[in-house]
N, CA and C of each residue as an Amber inpcrd file, in Angstrom:
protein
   669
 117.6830000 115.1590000  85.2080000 116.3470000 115.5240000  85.7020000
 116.4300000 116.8200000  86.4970000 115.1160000 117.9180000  85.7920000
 115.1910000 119.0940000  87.0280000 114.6810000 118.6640000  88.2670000
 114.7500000 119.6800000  89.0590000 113.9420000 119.7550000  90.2940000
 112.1470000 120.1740000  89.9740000 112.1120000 120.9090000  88.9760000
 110.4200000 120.5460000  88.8590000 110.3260000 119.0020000  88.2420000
 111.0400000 118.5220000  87.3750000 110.9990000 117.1180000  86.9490000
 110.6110000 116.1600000  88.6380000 111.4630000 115.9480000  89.6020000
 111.4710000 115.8070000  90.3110000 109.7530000 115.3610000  90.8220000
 109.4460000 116.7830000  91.4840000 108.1610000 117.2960000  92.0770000
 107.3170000 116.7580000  91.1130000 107.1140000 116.6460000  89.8390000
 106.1220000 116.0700000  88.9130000 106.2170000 114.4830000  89.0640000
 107.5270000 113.9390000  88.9490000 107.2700000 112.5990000  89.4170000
 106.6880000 112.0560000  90.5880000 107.2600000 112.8240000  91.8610000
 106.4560000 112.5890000  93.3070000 104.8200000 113.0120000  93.0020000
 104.2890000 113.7660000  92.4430000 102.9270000 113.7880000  92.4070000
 102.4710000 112.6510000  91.0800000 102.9620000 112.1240000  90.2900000
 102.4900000 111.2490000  89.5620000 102.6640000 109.9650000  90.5590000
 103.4050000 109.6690000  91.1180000 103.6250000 108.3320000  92.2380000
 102.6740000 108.4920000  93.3430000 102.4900000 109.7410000  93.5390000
 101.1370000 109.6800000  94.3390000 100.0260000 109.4970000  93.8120000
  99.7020000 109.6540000  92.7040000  98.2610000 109.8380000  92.2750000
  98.6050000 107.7870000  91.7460000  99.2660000 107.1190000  91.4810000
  99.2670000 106.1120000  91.2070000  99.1300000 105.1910000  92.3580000
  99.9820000 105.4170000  93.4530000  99.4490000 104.7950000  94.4810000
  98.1580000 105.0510000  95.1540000  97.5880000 106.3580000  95.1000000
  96.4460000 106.4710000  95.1840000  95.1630000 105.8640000  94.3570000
  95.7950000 105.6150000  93.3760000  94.5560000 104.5110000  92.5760000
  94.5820000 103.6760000  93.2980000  95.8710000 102.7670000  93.4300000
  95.5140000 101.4840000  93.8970000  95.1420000 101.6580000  95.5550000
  95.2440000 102.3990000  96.0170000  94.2490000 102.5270000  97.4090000
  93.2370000 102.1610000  97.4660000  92.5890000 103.3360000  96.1640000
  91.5970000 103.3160000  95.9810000  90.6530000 101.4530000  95.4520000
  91.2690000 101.4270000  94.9840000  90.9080000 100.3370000  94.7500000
  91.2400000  99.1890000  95.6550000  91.9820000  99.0740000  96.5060000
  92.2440000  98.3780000  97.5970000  90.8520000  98.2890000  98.9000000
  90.3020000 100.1090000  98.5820000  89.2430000 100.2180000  99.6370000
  88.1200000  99.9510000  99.2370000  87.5890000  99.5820000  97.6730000
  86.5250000  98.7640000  97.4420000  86.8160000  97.5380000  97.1970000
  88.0370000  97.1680000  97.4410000  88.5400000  95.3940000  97.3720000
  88.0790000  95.1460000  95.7840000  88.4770000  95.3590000  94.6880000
  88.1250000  95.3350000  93.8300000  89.7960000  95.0830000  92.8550000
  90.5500000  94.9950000  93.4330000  92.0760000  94.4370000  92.7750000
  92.5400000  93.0450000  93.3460000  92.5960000  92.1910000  92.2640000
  93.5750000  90.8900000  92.7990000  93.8870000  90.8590000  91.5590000
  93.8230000  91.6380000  90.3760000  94.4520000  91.1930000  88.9800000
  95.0980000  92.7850000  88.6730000  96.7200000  92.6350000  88.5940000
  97.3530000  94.0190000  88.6730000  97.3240000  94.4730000  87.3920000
  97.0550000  92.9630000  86.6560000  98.1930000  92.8780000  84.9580000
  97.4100000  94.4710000  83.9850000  96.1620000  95.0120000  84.1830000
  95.7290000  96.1730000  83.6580000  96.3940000  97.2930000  83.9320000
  97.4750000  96.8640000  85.0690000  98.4090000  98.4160000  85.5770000
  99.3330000  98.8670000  85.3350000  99.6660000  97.6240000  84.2290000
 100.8660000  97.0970000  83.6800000 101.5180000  98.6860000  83.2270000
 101.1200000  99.2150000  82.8470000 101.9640000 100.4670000  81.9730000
 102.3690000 101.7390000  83.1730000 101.0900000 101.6160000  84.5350000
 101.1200000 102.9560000  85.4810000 102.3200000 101.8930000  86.0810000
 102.3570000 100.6910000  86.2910000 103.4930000  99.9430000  87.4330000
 104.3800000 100.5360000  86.9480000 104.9090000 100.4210000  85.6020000
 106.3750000 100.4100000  84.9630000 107.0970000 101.4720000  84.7780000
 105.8090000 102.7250000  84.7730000 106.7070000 103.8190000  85.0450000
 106.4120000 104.5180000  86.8830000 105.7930000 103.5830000  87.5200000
 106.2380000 103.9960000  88.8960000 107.3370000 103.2820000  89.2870000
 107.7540000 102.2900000  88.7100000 109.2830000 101.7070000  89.1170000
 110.2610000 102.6430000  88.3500000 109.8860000 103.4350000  87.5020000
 111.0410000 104.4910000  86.3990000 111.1290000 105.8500000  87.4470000
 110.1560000 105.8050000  87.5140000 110.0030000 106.8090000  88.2060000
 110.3850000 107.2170000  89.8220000 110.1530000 106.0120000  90.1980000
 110.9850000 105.8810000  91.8800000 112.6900000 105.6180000  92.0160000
 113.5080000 104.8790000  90.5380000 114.9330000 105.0450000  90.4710000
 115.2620000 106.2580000  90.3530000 114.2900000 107.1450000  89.2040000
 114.8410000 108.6980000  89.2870000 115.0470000 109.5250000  90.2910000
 113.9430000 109.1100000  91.3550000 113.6660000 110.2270000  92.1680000
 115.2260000 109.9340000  93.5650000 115.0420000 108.4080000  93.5320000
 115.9800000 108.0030000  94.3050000 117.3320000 108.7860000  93.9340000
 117.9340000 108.5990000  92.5980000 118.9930000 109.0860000  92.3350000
 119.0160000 110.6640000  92.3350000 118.2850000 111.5340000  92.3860000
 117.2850000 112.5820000  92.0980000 118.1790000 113.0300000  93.7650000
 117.5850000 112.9660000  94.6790000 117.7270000 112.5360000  95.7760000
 119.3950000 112.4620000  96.4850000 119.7960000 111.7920000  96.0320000
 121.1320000 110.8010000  96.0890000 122.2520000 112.2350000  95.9180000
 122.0410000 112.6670000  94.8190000 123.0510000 113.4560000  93.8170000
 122.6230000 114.7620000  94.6310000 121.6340000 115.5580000  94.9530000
 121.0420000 116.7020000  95.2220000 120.0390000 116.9510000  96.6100000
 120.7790000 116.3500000  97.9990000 119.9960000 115.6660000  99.4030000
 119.3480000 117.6170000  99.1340000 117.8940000 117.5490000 100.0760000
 117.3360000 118.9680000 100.4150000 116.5460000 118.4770000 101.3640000
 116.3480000 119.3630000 102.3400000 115.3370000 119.0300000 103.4350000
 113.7290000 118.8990000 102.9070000 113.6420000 119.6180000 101.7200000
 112.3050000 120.1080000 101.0250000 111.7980000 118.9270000  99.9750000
 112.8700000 118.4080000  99.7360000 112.7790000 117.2010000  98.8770000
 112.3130000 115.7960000  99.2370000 113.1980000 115.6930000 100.2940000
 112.9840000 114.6290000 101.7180000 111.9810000 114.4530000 102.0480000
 111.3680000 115.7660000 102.1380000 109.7100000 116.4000000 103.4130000
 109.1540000 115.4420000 101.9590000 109.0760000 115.9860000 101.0010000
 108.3190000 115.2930000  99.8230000 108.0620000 113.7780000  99.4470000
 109.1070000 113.4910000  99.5360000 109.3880000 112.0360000  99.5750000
 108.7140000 111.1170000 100.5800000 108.8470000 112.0730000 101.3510000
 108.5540000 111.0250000 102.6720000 107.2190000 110.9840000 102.9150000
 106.5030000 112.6930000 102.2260000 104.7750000 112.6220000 102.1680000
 104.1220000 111.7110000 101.5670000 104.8400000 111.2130000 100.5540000
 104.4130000 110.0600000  99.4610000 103.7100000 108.6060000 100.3780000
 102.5550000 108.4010000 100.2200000 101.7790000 107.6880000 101.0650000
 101.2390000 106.5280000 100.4310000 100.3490000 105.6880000 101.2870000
  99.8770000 104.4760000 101.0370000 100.6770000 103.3790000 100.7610000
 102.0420000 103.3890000 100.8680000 102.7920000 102.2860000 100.8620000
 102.4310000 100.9950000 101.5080000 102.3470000 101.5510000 102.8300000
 101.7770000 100.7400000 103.9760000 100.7360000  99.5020000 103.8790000
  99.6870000 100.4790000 103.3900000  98.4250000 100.1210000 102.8540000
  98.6210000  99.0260000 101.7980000  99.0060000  99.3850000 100.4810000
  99.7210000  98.2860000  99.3870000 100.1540000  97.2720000  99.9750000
 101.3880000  97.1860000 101.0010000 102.3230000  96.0250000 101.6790000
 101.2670000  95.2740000 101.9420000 100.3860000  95.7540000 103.2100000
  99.9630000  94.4300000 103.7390000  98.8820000  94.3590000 103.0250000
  98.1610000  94.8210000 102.2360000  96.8830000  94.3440000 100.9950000
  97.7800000  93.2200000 100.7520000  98.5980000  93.0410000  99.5680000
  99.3540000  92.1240000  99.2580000  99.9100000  91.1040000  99.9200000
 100.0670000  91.5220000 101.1040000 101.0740000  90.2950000 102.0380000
  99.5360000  89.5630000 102.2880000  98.3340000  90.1670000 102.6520000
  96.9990000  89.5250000 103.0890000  96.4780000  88.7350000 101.7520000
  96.9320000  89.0430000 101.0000000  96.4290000  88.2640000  99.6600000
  96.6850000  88.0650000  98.8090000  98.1440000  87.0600000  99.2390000
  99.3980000  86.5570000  98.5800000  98.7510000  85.4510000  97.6490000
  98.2300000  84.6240000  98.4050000  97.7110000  83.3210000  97.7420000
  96.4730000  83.8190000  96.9410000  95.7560000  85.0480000  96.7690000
  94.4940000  85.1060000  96.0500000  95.8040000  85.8640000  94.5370000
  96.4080000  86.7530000  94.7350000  97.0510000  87.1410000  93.6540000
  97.7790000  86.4570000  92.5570000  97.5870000  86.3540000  91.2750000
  98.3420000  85.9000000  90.3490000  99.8310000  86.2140000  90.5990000
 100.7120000  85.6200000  91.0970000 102.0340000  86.0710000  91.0730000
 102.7790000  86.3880000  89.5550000 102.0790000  87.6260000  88.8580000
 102.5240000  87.7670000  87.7250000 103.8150000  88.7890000  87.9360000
 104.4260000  89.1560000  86.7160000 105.3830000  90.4160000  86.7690000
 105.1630000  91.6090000  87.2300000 104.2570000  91.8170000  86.7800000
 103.5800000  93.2950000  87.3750000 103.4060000  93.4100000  88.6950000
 102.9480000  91.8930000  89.2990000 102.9530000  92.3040000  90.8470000
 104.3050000  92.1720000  91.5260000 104.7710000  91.7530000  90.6330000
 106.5280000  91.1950000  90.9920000 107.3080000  92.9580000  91.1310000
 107.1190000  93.6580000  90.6180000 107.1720000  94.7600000  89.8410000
 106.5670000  95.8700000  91.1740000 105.8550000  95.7630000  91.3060000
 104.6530000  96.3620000  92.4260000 105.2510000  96.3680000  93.6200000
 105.6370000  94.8340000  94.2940000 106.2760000  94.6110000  95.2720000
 107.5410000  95.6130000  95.7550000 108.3040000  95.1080000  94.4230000
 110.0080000  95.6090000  94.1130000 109.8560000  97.0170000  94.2570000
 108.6160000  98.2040000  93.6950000 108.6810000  99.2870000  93.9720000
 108.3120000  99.8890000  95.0370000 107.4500000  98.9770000  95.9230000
 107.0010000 100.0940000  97.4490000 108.2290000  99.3520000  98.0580000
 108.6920000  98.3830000  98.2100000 110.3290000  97.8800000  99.0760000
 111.4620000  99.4480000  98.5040000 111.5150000  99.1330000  97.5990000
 112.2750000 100.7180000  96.9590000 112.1250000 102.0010000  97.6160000
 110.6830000 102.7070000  97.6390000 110.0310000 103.2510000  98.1140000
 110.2970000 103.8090000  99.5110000 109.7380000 102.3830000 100.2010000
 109.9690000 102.6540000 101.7110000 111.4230000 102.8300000 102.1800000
 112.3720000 102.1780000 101.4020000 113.6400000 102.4730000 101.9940000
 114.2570000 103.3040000 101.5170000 113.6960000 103.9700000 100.7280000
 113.9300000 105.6570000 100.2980000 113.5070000 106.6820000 101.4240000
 112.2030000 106.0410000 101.4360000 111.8900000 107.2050000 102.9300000
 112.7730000 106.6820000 104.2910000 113.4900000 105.5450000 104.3620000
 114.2200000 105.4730000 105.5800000 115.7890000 106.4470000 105.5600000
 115.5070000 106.8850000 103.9700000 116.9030000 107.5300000 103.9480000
 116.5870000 108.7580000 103.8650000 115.2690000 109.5320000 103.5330000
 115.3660000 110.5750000 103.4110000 114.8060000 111.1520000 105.2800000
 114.0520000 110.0800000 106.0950000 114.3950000 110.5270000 107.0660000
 115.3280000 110.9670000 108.1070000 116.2270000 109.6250000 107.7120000
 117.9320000 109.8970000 108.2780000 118.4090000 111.0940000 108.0960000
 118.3420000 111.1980000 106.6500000 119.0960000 112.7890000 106.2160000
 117.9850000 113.5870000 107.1400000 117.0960000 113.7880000 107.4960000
 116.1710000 114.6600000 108.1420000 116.4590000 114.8000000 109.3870000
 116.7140000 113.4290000 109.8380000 117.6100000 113.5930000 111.2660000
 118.9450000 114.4200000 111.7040000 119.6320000 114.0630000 110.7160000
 120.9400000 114.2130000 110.8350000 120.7140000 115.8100000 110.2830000
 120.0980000 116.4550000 109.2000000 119.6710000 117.8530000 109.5210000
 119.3260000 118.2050000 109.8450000 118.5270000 118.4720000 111.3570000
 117.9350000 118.4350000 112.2410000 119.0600000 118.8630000 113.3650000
 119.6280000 117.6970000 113.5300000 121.1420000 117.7970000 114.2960000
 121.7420000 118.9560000 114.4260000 121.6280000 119.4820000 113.0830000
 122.5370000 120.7930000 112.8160000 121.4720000 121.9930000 113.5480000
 120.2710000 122.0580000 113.8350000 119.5180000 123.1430000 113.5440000
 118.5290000 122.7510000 115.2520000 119.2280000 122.5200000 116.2000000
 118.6800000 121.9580000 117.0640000 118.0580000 122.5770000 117.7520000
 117.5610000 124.2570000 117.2080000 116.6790000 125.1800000 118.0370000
 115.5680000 125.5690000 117.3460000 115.4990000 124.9110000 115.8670000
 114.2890000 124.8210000 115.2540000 113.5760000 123.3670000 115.1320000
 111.8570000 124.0670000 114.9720000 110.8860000 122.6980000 115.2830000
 111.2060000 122.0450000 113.5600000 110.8830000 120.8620000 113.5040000
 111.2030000 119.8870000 112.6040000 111.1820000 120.2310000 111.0980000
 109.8700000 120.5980000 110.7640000 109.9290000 121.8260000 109.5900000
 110.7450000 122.8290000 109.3170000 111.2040000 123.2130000 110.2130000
 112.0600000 124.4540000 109.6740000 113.3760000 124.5770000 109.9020000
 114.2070000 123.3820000 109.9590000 115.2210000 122.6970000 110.4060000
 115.9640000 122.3830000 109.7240000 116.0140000 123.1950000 108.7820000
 117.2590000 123.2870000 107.3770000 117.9690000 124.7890000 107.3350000
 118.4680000 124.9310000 106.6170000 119.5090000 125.9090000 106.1990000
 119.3420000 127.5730000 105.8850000 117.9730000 127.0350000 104.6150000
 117.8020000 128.1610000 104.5230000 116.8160000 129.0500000 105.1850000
 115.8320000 128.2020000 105.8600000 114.9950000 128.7760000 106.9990000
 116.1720000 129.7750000 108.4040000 116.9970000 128.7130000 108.4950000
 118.1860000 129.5220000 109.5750000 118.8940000 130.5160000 108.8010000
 118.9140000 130.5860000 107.7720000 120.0830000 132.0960000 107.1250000
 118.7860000 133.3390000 107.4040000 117.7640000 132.6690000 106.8220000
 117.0590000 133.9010000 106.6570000 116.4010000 134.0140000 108.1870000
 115.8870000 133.7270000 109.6650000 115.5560000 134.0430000 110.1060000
 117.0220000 134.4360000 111.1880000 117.9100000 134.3780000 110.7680000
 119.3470000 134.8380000 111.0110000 119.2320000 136.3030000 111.0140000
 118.6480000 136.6470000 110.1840000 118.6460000 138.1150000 109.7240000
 117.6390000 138.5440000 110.8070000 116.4070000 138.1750000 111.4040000
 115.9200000 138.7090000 112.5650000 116.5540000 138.2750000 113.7150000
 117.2360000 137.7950000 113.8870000 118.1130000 137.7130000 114.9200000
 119.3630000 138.4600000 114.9620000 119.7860000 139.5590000 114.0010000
 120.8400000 140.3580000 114.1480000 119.7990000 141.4670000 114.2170000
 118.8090000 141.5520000 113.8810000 117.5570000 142.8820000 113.7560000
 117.0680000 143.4720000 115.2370000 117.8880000 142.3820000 116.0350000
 116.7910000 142.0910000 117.3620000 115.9780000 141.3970000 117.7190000
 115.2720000 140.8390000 116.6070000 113.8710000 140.5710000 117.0720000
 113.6260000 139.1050000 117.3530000 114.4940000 138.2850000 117.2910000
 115.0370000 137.4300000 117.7860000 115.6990000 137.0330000 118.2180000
 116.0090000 135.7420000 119.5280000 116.7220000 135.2460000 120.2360000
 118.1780000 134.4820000 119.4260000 119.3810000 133.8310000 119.8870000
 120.5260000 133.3980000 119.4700000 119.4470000 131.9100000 119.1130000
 118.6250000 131.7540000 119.9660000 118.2780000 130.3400000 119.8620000
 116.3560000 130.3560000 119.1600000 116.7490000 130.9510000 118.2980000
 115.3570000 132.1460000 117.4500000 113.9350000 132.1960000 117.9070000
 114.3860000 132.3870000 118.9150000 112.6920000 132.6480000 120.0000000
 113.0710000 134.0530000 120.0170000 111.7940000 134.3720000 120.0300000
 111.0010000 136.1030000 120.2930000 111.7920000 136.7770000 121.3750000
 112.6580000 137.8220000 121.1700000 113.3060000 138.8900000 122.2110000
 112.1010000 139.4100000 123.0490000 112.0820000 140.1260000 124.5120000
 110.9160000 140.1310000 125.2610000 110.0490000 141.1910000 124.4280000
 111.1940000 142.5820000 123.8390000 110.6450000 143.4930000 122.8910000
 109.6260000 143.4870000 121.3020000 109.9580000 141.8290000 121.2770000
 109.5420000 142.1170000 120.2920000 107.9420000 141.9840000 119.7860000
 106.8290000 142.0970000 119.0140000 105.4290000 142.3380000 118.9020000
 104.9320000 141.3810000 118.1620000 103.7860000 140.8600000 118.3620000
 103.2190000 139.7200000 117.7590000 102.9800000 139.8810000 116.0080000
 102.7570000 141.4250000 116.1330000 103.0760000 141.8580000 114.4680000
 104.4640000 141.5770000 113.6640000 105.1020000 141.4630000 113.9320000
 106.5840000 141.8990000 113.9290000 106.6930000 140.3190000 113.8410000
 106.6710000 139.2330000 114.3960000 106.4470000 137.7050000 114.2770000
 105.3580000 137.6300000 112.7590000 104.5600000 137.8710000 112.9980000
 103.9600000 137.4440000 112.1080000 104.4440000 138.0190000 110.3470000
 105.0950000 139.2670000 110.2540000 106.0830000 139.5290000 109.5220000
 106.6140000 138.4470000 109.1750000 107.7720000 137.9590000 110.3150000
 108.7840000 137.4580000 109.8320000 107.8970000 135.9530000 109.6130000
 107.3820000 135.6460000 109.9450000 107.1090000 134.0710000 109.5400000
 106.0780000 134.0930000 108.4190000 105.6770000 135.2440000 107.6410000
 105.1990000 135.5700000 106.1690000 106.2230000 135.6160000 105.2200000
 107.5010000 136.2180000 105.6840000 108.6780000 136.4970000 104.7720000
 109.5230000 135.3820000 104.3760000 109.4720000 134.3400000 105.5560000
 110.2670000 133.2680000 105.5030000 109.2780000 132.4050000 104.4370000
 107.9810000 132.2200000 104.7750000 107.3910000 131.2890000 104.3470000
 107.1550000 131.5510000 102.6920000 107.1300000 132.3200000 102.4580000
 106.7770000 133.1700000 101.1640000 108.2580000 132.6720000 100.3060000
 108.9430000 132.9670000 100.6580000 110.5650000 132.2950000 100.1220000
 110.8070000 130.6460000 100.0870000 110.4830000 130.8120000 101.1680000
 110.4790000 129.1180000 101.2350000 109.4470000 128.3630000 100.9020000
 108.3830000 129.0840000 100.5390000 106.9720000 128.3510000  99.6100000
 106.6910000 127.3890000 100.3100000 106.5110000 127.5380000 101.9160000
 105.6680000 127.1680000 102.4980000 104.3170000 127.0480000 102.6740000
 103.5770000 125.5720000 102.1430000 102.3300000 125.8600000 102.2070000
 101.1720000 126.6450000 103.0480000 101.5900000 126.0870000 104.5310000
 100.8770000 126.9040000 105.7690000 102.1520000 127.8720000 105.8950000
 101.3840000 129.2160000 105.9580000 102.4850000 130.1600000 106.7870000
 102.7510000 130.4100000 107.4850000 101.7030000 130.4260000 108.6820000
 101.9920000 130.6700000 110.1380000 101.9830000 129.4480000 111.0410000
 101.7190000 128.0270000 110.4640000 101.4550000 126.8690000 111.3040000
 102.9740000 126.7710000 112.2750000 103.4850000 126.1160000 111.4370000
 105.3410000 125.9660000 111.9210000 106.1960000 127.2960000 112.8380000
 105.3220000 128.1940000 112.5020000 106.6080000 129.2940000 113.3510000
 105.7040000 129.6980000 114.8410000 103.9930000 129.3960000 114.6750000
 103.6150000 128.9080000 116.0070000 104.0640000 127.8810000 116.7590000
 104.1000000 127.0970000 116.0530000 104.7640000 125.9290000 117.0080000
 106.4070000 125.8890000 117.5180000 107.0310000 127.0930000 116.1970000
 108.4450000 127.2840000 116.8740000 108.3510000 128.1440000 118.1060000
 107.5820000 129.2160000 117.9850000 107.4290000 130.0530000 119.1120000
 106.5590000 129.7190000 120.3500000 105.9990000 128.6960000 120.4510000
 104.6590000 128.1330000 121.3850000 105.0410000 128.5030000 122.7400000
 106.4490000 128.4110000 122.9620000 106.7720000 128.4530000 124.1780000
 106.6970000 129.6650000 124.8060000 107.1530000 130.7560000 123.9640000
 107.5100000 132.3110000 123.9890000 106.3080000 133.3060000 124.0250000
 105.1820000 132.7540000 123.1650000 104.2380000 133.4360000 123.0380000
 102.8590000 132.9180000 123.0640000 102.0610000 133.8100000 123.9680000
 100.7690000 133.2000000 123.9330000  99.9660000 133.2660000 122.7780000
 100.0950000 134.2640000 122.2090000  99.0920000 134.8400000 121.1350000
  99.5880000 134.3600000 119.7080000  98.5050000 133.7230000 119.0400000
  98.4800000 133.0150000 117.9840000  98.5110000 133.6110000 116.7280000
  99.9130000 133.5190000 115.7050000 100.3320000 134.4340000 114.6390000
  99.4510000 134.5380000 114.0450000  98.5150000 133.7320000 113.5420000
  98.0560000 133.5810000 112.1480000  96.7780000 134.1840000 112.0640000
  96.4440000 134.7510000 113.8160000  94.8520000 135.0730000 114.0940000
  94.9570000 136.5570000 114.3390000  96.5770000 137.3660000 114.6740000
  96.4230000 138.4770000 114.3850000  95.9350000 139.6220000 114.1540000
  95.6170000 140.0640000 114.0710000  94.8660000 141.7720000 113.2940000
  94.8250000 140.9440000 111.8820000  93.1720000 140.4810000 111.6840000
  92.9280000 139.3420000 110.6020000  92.5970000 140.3720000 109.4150000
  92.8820000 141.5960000 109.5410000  92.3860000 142.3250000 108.6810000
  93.4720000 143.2290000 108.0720000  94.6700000 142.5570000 108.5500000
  96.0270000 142.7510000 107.9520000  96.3680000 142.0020000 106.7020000
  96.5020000 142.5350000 105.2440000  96.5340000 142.3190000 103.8170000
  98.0130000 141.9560000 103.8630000  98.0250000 140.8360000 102.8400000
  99.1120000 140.3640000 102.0010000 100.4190000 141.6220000 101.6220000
  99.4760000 142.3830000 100.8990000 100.0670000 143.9120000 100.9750000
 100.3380000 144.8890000 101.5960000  99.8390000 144.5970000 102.9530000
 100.3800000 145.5270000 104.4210000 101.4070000 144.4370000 104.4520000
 101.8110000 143.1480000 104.4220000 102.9140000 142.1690000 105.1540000
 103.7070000 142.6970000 104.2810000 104.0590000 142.7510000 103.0070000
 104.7640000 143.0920000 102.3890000 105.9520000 144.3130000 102.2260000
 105.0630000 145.5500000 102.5180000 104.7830000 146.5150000 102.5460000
 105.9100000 146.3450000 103.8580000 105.4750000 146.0490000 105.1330000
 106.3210000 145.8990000 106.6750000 107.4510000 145.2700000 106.3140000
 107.9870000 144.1380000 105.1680000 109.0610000 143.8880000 104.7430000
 109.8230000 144.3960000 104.1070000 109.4730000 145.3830000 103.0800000
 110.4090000 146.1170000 102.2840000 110.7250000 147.4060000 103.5330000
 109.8920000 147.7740000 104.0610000 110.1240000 149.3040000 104.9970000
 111.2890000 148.6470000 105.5180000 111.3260000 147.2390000 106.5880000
 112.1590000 146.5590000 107.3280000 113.6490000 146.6620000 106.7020000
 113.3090000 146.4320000 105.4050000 114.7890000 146.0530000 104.7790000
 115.2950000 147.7420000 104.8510000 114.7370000 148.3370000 104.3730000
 115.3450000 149.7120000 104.0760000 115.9620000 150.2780000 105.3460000
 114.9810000 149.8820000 106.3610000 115.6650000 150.7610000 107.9010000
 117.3410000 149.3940000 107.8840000 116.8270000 148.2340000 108.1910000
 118.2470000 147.4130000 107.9500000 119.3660000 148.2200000 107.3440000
 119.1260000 148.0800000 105.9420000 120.2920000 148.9700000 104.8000000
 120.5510000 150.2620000 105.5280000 120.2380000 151.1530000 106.1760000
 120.1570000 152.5810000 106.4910000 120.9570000 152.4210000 107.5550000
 120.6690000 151.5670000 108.5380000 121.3560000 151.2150000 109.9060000
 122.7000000 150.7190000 109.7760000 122.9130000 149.9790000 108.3970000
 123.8040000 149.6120000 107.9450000 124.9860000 150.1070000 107.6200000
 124.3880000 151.5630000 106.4090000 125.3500000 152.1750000 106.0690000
 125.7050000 153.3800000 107.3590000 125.1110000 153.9490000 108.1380000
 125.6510000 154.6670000 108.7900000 126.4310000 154.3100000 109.7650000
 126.6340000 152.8310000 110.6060000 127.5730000 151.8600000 111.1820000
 128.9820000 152.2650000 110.2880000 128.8660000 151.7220000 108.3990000
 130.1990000 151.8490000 107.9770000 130.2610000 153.2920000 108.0030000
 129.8190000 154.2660000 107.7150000 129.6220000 155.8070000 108.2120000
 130.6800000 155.9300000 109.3100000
C-alpha cells in the first residue's frame, strides 16, 4: 500500500463512520445487516492502515489517524442498545472494528508522545522532524532562537515567511495557525493578519531572494 493509498482509506473510514453517525443522530439504525458490504471493507481497511502505520510510523500519519472520529459516538450507541440490536455478524464486525480503531489511536498517540519528547521546544503540531530540519535553517539564518522562538531582530514579516515556507512543504492545512501558537509567547502581533495585502507571490518571491542571499553568504565563508 502507498501513502496516498493510505490517506484514501482514512477518508473512506471517515465518510463510513460518518454515515453511521449520521444515522445514529436520527436514531434510525438498530438493523446494521444493510452495511454489510461498507462494514467489511472498514474492517479491510482499518488492518491496512494499522499495518500501514506499523511498517512506516510519521507524525502526519498519526495526526490522521487519530482525526478519524465518531468512534466514541458508535461505542456507546451500541453499548446503549445492546439488547434492541440483532446480535448479527455485521454488528459483531462493527464492534471488532472501532475496538481496532481506538487502539490504533492509543498507539498512534504514544508514538506522538514519544515524538514530541524529541522536539520539546515545538507546540504539538509541529513536533516532528521535518518541521525541525527545516525551521533549523532559520535558526542558523538568525532569525531564530536555539529553542526556535523569534531572535529580538527579527520582523513579523520575516515570521510570517518562514511559517508560509514550512507550511507549504509540509502541506499544512492552516498556515499561520501553529507557528502563532509556537511563537505566542515571543510575539504580540498576529502572523496571519499581517500586511493582508501581501500575495502568495510576494511570500514566495521573499523565499527564493532568502535562499540566494543564504547560498551567497555561503560561498564567500568557503571563499
Amino acid at each position: 500500500m502507498t501513502r496516498q493509498d493510505f490517506v484514501i482509506k482514512v477518508a473512506k473510514i471517515n465518510k463510513i463512520l460518518g454515515e453511521l453517525k449520521y444515522g445514529i443522530d436520527i436514531d434510525t439504525i438498530l438493523d446494521f445487516s444493510f452495511l454489510t458490504p461498507q462494514l467489511l471493507m472498514l474492517a479491510e481497511w482499518t488492518a491496512d492502515i494499522q499495518q500501514y502505520i506499523s511498517q512506516e510510523p510519521s507524525p502526519s500519519l498519526a495526526r490522521q489517524i487519530t482525526s478519524i472520529g465518531y468512534t466514541d459516538e458508535i461505542k456507546k450507541y451500541l453499548a446503549k442498545h445492546k439488547e434492541d440490536i440483532t446480535p448479527t455478524a455485521c454488528v459483531t464486525l462493527l464492534i471488532d472494528s472501532i475496538k481496532r480503531l481506538q487502539s490504533l489511536f492509543e498507539i498512534c498517540r504514544q508514538y506522538q508522545r514519544e515524538e514530541k519528547g524529541q522536539y520539546k521546544d515545538l507546540v504539538e503540531t509541529l513536533a516532528n522532524e521535518q518541521v525541525a530540519t527545516l525551521l533549523q535553517r532559520a535558526v542558523d539564518a538568525g532569525l531564530l532562537d536555539n529553542h526556535f522562538q523569534p531572535t529580538p531582530d527579527t520582523k513579523t514579516l520575516q515570521l510570517r515567511v518562514i511559517a508560509f515556507a514550512v507550511s507549504s512543504i509540509c502541506k499544512f492545512p492552516r498556515i499561520y495557525v501553529d507557528f502563532e501558537k509556537q511563537w505566542s509567547h515571543t510575539t504580540s502581533y498576529r502572523i496571519s493578519t499581517t500586511r493582508k495585502s501581501l500575495t502568495t507571490r510576494t511570500e514566495t518571491s521573499c523565499m527564493r531572494r532568502s535562499g540566494r542571499t543564504r547560498k551567497r553568504s555561503s560561498g564567500n565563508r568557503r571563499a
